[in-house]
C-alpha positions as CSV (number, residue, x, y, z in Angstrom):
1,X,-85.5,-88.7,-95.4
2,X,-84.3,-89.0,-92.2
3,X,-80.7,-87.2,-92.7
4,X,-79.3,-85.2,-89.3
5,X,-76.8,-82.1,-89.5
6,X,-73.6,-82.6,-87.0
7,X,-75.0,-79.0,-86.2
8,X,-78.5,-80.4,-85.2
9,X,-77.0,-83.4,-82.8
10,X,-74.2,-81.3,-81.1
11,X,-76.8,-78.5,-80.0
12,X,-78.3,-82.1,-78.7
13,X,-75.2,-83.1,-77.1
14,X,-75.0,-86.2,-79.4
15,X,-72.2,-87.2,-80.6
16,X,-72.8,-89.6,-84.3
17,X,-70.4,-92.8,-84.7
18,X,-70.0,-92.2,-88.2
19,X,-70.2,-88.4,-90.6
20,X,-71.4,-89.5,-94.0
21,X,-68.9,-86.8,-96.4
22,X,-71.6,-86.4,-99.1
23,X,-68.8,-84.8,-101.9
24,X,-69.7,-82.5,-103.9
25,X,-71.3,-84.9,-106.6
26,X,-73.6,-86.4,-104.4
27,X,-74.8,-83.2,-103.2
28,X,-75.3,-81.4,-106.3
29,X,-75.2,-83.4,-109.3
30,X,-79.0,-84.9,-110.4
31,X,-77.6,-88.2,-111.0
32,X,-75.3,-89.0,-108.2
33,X,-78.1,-87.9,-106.0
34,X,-79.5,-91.4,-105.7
35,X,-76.7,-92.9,-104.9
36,X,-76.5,-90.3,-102.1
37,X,-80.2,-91.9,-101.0
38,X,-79.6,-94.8,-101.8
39,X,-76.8,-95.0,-99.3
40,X,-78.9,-93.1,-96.8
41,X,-81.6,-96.1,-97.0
42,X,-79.4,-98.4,-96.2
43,X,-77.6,-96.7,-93.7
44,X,-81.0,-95.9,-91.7
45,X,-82.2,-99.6,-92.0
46,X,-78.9,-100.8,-90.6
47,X,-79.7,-98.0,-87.4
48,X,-76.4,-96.5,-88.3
49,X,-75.7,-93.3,-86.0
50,X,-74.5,-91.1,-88.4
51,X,-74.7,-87.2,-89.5
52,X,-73.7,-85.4,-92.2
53,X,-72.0,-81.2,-92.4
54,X,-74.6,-80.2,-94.4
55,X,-73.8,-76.8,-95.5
56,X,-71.0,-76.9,-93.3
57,X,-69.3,-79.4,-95.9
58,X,-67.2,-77.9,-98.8
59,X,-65.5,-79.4,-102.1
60,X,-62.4,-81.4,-100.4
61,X,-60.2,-79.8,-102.8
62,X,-59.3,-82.9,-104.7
63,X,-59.9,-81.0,-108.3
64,X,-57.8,-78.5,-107.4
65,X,-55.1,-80.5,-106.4
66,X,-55.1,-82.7,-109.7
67,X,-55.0,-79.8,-112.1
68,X,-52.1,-78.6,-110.6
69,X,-53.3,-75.8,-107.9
70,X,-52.0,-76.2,-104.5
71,X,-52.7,-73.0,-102.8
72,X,-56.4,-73.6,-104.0
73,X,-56.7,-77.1,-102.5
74,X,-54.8,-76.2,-98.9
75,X,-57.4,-73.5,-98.5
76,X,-60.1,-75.9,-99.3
77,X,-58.5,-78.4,-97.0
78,X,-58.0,-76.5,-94.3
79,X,-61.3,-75.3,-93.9
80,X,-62.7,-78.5,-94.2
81,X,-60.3,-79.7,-91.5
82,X,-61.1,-76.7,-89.0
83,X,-65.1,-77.7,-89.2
84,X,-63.9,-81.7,-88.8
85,X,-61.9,-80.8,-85.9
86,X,-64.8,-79.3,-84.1
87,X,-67.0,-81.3,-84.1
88,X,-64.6,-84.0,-83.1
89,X,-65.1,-85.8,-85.8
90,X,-63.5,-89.9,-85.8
91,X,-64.8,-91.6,-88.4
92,X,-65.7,-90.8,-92.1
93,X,-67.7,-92.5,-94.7
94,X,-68.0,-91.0,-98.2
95,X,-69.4,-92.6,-101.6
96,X,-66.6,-90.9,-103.7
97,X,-63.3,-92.5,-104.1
98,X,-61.8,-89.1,-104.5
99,X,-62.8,-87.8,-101.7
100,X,-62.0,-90.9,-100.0
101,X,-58.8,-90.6,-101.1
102,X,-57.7,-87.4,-100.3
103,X,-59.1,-87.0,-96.6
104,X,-57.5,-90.4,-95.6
105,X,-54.0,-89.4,-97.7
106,X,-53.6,-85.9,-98.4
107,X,-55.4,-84.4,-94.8
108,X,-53.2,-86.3,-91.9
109,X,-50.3,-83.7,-93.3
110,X,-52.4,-80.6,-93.0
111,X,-53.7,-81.5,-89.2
112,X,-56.9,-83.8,-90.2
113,X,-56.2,-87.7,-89.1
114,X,-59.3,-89.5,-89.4
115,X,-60.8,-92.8,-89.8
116,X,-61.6,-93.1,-93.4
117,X,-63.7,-95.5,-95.5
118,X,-65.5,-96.1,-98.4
119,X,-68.8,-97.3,-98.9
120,X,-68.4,-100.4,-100.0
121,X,-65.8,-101.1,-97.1
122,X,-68.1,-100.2,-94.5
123,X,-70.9,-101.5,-96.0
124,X,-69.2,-104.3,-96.4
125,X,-68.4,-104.4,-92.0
126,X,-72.0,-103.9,-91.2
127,X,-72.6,-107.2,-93.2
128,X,-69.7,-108.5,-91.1
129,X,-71.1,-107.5,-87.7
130,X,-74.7,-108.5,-89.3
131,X,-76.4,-105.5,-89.1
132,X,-76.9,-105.6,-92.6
133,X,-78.7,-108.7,-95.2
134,X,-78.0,-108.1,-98.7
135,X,-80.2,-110.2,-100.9
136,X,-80.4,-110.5,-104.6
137,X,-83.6,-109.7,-105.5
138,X,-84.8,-108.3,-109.0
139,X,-80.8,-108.7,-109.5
140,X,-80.6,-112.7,-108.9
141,X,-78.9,-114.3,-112.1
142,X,-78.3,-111.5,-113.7
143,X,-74.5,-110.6,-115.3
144,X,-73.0,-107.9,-113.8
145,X,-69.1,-106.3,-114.4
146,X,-67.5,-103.9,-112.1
147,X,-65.3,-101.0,-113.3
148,X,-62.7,-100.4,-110.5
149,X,-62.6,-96.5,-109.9
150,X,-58.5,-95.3,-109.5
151,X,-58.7,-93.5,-106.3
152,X,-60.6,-97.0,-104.9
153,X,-58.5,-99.6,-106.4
154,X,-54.8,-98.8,-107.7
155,X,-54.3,-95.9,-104.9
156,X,-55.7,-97.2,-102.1
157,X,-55.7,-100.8,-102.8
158,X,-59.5,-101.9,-101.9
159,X,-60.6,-104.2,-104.2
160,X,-62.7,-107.2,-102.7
161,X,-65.0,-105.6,-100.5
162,X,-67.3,-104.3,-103.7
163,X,-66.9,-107.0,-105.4
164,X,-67.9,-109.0,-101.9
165,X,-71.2,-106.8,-102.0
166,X,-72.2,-107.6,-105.9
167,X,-71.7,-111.5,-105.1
168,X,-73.8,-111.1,-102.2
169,X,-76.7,-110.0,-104.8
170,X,-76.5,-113.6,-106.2
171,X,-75.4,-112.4,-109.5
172,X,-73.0,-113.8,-112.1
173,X,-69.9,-111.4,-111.3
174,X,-67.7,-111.2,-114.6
175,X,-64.6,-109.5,-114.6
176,X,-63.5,-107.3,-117.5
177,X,-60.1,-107.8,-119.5
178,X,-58.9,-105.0,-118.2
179,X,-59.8,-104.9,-114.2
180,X,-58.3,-104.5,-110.7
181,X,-54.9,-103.5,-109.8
182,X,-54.5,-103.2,-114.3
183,X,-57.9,-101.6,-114.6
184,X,-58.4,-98.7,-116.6
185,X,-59.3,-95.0,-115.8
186,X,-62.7,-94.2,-117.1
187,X,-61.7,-90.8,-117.8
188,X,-62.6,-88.5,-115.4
189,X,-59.9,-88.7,-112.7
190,X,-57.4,-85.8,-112.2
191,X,-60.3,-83.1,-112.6
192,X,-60.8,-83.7,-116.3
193,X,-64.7,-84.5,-115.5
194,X,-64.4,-81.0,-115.5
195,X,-63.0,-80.2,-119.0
196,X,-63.3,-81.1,-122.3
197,X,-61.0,-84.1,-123.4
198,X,-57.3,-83.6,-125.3
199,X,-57.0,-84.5,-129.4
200,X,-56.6,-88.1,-129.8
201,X,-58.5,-91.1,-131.9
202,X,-61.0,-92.0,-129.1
203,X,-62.0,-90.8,-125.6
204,X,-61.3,-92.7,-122.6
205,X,-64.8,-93.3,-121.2
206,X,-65.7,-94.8,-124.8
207,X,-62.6,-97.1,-124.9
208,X,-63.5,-98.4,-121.1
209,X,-67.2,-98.6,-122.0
210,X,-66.1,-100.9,-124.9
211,X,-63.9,-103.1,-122.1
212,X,-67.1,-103.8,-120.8
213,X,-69.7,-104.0,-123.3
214,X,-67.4,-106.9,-124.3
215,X,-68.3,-109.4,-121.5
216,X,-71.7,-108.5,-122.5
217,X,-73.3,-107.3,-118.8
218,X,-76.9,-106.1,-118.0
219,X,-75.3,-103.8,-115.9
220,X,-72.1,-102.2,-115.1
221,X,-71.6,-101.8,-111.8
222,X,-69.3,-98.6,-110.2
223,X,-68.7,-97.4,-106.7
224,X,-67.8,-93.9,-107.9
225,X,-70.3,-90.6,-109.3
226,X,-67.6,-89.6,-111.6
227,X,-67.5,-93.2,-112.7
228,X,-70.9,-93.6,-112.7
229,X,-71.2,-90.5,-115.3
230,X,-68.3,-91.6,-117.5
231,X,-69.7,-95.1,-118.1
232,X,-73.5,-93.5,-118.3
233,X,-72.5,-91.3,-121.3
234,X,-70.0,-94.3,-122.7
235,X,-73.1,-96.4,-122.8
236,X,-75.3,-94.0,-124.6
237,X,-72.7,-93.2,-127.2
238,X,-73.0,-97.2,-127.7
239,X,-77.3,-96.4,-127.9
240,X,-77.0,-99.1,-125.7
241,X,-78.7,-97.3,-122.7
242,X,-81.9,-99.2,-123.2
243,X,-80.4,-102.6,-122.3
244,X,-77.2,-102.1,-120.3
245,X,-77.7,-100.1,-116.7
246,X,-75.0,-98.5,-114.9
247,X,-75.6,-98.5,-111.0
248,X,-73.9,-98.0,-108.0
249,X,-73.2,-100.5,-105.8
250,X,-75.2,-98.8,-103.2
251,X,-78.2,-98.1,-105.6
252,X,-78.3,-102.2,-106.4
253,X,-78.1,-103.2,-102.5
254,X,-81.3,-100.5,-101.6
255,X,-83.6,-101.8,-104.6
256,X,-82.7,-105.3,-103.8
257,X,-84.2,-105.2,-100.6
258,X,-86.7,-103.1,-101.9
259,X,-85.6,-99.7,-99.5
């Protein structure tokens, strides 16, 4: 895949448009992986100029900061901003809403002020400025819900732009009870992806899994890899993983058009 290092281009004396964050998910984690390529697909057949840090990039610190260490996440943050800074970096895209959401809120304070955006919102422009055709494909007429991830919707307020992108797959959109700016977490926000779950009668990912098994998709649709794991691990505690997908936005646009 045809993936450039800002390293590689500055030794070039190129300068990309756009750094694609990666996150620490889409780096390491099996699954959130192909969103990763996915997005990278798309992004080189829309000729975007963009670059990524590579091993240059580091955790943004937004675990951290949830469960409670400060002094951790600074140190995180400020390294990532020192590497940003030198390159000169503008404009960020990243595929995870926390990551999103802490370089765009949480770094202007500590000396990084950047252009931020999610996936879906600037996958959402190139379709604007036609650089991108979205078509539905192997998806046309098929039912699809979309779980709003916390750090997308109810903190940063971006709402239409993925849902923009799923009707563009000519698929029956159908919201769940529970959605938008009264959406549910699916349980991994504030770094508890990373531990085991409090007492109580039922675990969140189960009880938003249930939200939407009841409008009865084919697939649930997330723009989040934390999201994406919640719901994926809901669904098979359901045994329903044999008839009910759960795909990234940016996974459904790339095997639509076949990438």
């Amino acid at each position: 895949m045809n993936v450039p290092t800002m390293a590689e281009l500055m030794a070039q004396g190129k300068q990309p448009e756009v750094l694609f964050w990666v996150g620490c998910a889409g780096s390491f984690d099996d699954r959130a992986k192909k969103i990763t390529k996915a997005f990278v697909k798309i992004l080189n057949k829309a000729k975007v100029d963009f670059a990524v840090l590579g091993a240059e990039e580091s955790c943004t610190g937004d675990p951290a900061k949830r469960s409670g260490n400060e002094f951790l996440f600074q140190m995180q943050a400020m390294a990532n901003i020192e590497v940003l800074n030198t390159y000169e970096v503008k404009k960020i895209i990243t595929a995870c809403p926390h990551c999103f959401n802490t370089i765009k809120n949480e770094y202007p304070e500590l000396g990084g002020s950047y252009e931020v955006m999610h996936h879906t919102q600037f996958l959402k422009s190139l379709l604007d400025d036609g650089k991108l055709t979205i078509e539905g494909g192997s998806y046309k007429g098929r039912k699809i819900t979309f779980h709003d991830p916390c750090y997308l919707g109810r903190a940063n307020d971006v709402y239409e732009a993925p849902r923009e992108l799923i009707r563009k797959l000519e698929v029956e959109l159908v919201e769940m009870k529970r959605c938008k700016i009264n959406g549910l977490c699916c349980g991994a926000g504030g770094a508890q992806m990373f531990k085991d779950a409090e007492k109580g009668d039922k675990e969140v990912n189960i009880l938003r899994t249930e939200d939407a098994l009841s409008v009865q998709p084919d697939i649930i649709a997330t723009g989040c890899p934390f999201c994406n794991t919640m719901m994926t691990d809901g669904v098979k505690n359901k045994q329903k993983e044999s008839s009910i997908e759960v795909m990234d936005i940016a996974e459904m646009i790339a095997n639509a058009q076949d990438l």
